[in-house]
PLY file of the C-alpha trace (Angstrom):
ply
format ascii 1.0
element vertex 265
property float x
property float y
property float z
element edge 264
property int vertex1
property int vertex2
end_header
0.00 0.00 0.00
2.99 2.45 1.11
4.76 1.71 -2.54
1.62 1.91 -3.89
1.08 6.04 -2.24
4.94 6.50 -3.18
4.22 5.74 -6.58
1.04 7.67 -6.94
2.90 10.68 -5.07
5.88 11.11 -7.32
3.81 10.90 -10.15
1.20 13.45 -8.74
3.42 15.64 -7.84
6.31 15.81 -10.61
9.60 14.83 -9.66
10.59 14.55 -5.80
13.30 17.27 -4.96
16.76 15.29 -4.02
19.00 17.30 -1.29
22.32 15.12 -0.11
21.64 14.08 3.62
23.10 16.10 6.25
22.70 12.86 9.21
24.54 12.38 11.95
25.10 9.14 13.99
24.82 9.57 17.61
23.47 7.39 21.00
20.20 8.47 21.80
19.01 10.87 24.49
16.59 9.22 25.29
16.08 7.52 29.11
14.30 3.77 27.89
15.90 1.22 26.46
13.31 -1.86 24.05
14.62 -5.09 25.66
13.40 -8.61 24.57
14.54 -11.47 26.06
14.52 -14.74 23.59
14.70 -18.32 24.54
16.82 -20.76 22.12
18.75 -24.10 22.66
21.45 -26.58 22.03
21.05 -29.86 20.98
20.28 -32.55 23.50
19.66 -36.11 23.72
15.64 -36.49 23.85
13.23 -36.51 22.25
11.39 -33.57 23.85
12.65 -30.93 26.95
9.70 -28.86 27.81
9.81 -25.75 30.45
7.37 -23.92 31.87
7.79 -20.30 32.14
6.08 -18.14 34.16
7.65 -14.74 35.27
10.61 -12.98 33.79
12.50 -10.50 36.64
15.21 -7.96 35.68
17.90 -6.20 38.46
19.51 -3.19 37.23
21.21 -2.75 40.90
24.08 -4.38 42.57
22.00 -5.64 44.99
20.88 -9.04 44.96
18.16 -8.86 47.72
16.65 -5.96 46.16
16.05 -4.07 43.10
14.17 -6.44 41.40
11.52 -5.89 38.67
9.13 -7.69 37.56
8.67 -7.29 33.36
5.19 -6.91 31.78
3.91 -8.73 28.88
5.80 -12.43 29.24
4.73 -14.52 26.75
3.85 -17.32 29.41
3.33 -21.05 29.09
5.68 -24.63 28.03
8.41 -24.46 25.57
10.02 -27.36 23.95
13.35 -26.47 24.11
14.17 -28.75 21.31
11.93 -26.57 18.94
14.83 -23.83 19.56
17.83 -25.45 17.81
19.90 -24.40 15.08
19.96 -20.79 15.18
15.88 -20.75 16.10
14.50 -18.52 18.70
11.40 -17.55 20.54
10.59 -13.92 21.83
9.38 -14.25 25.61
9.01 -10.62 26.45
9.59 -7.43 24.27
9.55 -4.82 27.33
10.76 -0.98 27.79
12.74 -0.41 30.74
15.17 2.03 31.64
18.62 2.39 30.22
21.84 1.32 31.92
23.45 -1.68 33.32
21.72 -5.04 33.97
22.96 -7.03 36.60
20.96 -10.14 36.74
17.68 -11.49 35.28
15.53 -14.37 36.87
13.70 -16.65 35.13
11.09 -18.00 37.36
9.12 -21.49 35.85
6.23 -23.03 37.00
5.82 -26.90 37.85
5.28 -28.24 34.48
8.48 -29.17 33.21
9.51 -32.32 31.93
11.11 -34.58 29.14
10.05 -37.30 26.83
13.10 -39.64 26.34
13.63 -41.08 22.81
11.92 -44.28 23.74
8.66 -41.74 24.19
8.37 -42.14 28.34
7.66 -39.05 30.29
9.68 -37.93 33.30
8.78 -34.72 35.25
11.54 -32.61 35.86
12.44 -31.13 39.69
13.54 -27.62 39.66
12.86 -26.52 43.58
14.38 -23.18 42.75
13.38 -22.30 39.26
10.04 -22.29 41.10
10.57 -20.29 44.46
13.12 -17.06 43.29
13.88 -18.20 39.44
16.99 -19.24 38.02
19.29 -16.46 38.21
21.77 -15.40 35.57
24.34 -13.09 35.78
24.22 -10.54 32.84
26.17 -7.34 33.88
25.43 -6.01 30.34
24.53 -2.63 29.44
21.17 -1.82 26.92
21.37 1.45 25.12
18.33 3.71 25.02
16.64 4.29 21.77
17.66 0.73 20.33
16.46 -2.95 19.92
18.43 -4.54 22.68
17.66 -8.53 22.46
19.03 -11.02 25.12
18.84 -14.36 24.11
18.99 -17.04 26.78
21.24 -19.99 25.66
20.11 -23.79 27.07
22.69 -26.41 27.06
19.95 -29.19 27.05
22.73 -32.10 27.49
24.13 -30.01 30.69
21.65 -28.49 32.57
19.42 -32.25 32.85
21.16 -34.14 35.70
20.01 -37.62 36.25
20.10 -38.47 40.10
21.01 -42.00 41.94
17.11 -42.76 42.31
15.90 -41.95 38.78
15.02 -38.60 39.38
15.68 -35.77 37.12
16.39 -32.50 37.83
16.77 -29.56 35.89
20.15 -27.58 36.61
20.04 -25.33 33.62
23.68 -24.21 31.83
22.65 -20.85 29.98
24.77 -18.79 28.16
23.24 -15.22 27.86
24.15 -13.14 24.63
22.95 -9.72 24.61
23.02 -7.53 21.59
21.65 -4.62 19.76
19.10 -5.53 16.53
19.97 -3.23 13.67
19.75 0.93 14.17
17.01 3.15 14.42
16.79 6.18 12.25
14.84 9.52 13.69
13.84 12.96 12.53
11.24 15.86 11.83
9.00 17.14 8.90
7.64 19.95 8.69
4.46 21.03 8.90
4.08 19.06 11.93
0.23 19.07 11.74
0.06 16.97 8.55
0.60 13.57 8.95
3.34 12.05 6.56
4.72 8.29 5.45
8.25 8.07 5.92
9.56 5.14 4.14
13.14 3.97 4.26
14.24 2.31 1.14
17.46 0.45 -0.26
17.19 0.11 -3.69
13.94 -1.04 -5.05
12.69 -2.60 -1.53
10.74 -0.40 1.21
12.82 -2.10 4.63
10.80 0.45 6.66
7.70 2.63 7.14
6.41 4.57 9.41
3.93 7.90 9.86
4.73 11.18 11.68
3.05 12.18 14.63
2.99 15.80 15.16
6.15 15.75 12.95
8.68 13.43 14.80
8.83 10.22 13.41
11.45 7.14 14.20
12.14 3.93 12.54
13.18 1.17 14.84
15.46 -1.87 13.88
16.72 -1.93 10.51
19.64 -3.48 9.29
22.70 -1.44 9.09
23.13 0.10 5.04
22.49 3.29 3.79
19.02 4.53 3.14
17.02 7.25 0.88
14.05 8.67 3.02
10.51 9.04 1.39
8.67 11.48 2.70
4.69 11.43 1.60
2.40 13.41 2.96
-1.37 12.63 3.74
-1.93 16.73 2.29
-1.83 15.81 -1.53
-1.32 19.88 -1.73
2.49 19.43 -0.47
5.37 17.95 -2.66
6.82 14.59 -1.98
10.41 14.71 -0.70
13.30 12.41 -1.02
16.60 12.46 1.33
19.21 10.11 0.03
22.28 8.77 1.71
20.87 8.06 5.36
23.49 5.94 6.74
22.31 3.10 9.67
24.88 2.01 11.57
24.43 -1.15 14.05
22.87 0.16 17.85
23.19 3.42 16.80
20.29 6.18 16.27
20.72 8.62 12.87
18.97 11.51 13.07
18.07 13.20 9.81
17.81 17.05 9.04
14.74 18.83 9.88
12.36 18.26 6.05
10.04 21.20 5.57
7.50 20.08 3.12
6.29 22.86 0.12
3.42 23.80 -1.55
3.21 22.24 -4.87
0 1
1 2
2 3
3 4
4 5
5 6
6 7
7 8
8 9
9 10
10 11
11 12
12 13
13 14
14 15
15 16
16 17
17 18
18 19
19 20
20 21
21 22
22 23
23 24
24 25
25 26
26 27
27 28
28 29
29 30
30 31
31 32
32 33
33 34
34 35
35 36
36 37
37 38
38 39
39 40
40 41
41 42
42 43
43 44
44 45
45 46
46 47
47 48
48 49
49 50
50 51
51 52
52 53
53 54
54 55
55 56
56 57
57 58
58 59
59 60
60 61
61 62
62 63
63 64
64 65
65 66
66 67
67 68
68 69
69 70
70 71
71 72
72 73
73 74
74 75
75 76
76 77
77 78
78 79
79 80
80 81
81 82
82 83
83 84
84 85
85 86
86 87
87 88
88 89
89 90
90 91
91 92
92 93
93 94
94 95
95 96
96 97
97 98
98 99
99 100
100 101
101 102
102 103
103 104
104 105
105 106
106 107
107 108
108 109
109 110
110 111
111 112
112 113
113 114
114 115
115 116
116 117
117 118
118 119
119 120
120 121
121 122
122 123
123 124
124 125
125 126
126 127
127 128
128 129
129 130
130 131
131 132
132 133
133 134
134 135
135 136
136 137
137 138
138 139
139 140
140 141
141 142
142 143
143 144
144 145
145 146
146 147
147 148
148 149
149 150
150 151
151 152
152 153
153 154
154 155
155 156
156 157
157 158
158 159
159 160
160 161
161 162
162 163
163 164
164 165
165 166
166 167
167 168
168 169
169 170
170 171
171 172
172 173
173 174
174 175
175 176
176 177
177 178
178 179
179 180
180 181
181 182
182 183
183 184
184 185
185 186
186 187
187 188
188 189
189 190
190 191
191 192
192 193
193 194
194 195
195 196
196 197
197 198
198 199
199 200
200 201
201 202
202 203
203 204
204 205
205 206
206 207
207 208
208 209
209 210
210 211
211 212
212 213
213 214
214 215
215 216
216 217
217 218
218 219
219 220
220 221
221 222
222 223
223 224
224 225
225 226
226 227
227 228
228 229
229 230
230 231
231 232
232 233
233 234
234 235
235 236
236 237
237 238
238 239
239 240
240 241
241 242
242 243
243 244
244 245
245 246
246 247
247 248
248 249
249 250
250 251
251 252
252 253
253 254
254 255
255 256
256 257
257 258
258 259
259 260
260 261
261 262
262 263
263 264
């Protein structure tokens, strides 16, 4: 539909004027950081490794007693870890918090966890304190405001399943945590703020991106790093299209454009 309005545009309006982008690259201002935390595995040797997930906590404080915070929005319920192999991932939350250093996360399950050996038998799986305070994991990461910061949760299936003398099973998970910034976000204003406008970032003949202004700002999250002509298409069919070439993304960074004031045609 946005190529569609591009199209339409540039040929309404004539040819889009073409100024050489004056961006700058530069950490955002802002005070919130977009975390999501994402569940994947490595191989192990069943047929089936289920966990059941229930509350995701986050402590951006050095203390471990306190400081805790509970995250909104967990996608809760069983996972079969062995759904998560080779290179596959699940989002469990996709949260805004604050900026700044994490220190720990806990990852608190319920009392449905189990496996289902290769011969197909089921064996329930203790974890006494995945259920009481959550297995906690030692991050000491920072997340930088105004960018997709994901943290994926690495399960060594063959590790963290320990077999006891009596046939139990218990659950005594290995995770490697990898946290890293997803693409760049690119920012900016256009002018007149009171008419809404399509921004579309595009990189050769593919539209990555779109977005609309809101009382002129607008900001396009998590795209991959490249370099970028901005569309600009406003809903007032009286205005000219505009183009700004050369946008340059650059991975966890924020590029904000020049201000675009939009003319009559």
């Amino acid at each position: 539909m946005l190529k569609n309005l591009l199209a339409g545009a540039l040929l309404f309006g004539g040819a889009a004027v073409y100024l050489t982008a004056c961006s700058t690259n530069e950490s955002s201002k802002a005070e919130s950081a977009q975390l999501q935390i994402a569940l994947t595995d490595d191989p192990g040797d069943y047929k089936e490794v289920w966990i059941d997930v229930k509350e995701i906590r986050i402590n951006m404080t050095d203390q471990d007693d306190n400081g805790w915070t509970t995250l909104a929005g967990v996608n809760t319920g069983a996972y079969n870890l062995l759904d998560l192999v080779n290179d596959k991932d699940t989002v469990l939350v996709d949260a805004v918090i604050p900026s700044g250093s994490i220190s720990q996360i806990r990852l608190v399950l319920g009392d449905n966890n189990y496996i289902i050996t290769n011969t197909g038998e089921k064996l329930m799986l203790q974890t006494p304190s995945a259920q009481q305070s959550g297995l906690k994991l030692n991050i000491h990461q920072t997340v930088i405001a105004g960018i997709i910061n994901k943290l994926t949760l690495d399960f060594d299936v063959a590790k963290s399943i320990v077999e006891t003398g009596s046939g139990k099973y218990i659950l005594k998970p290995v995770i490697r945590t990898v946290l890293e910034a997803v693409g760049g976000n690119i920012k900016g204003v256009v002018l007149p703020d009171s008419v809404q406008t399509a921004v579309l970032a595009i990189n050769g003949a593919d539209t990555v991106a779109s977005t609309y202004s809101a009382a002129g700002e607008y900001l396009i999250r998590g795209i991959d790093a490249g370099t970028y002509a901005l569309h600009f298409i406003p809903t007032d069919t009286t205005l000219l299209p505009f183009v700004t070439p050369g946008v340059v993304v650059n991975l966890g960074q924020v590029t904000t454009v020049d201000t675009v004031q939009l003319v009559k045609k």
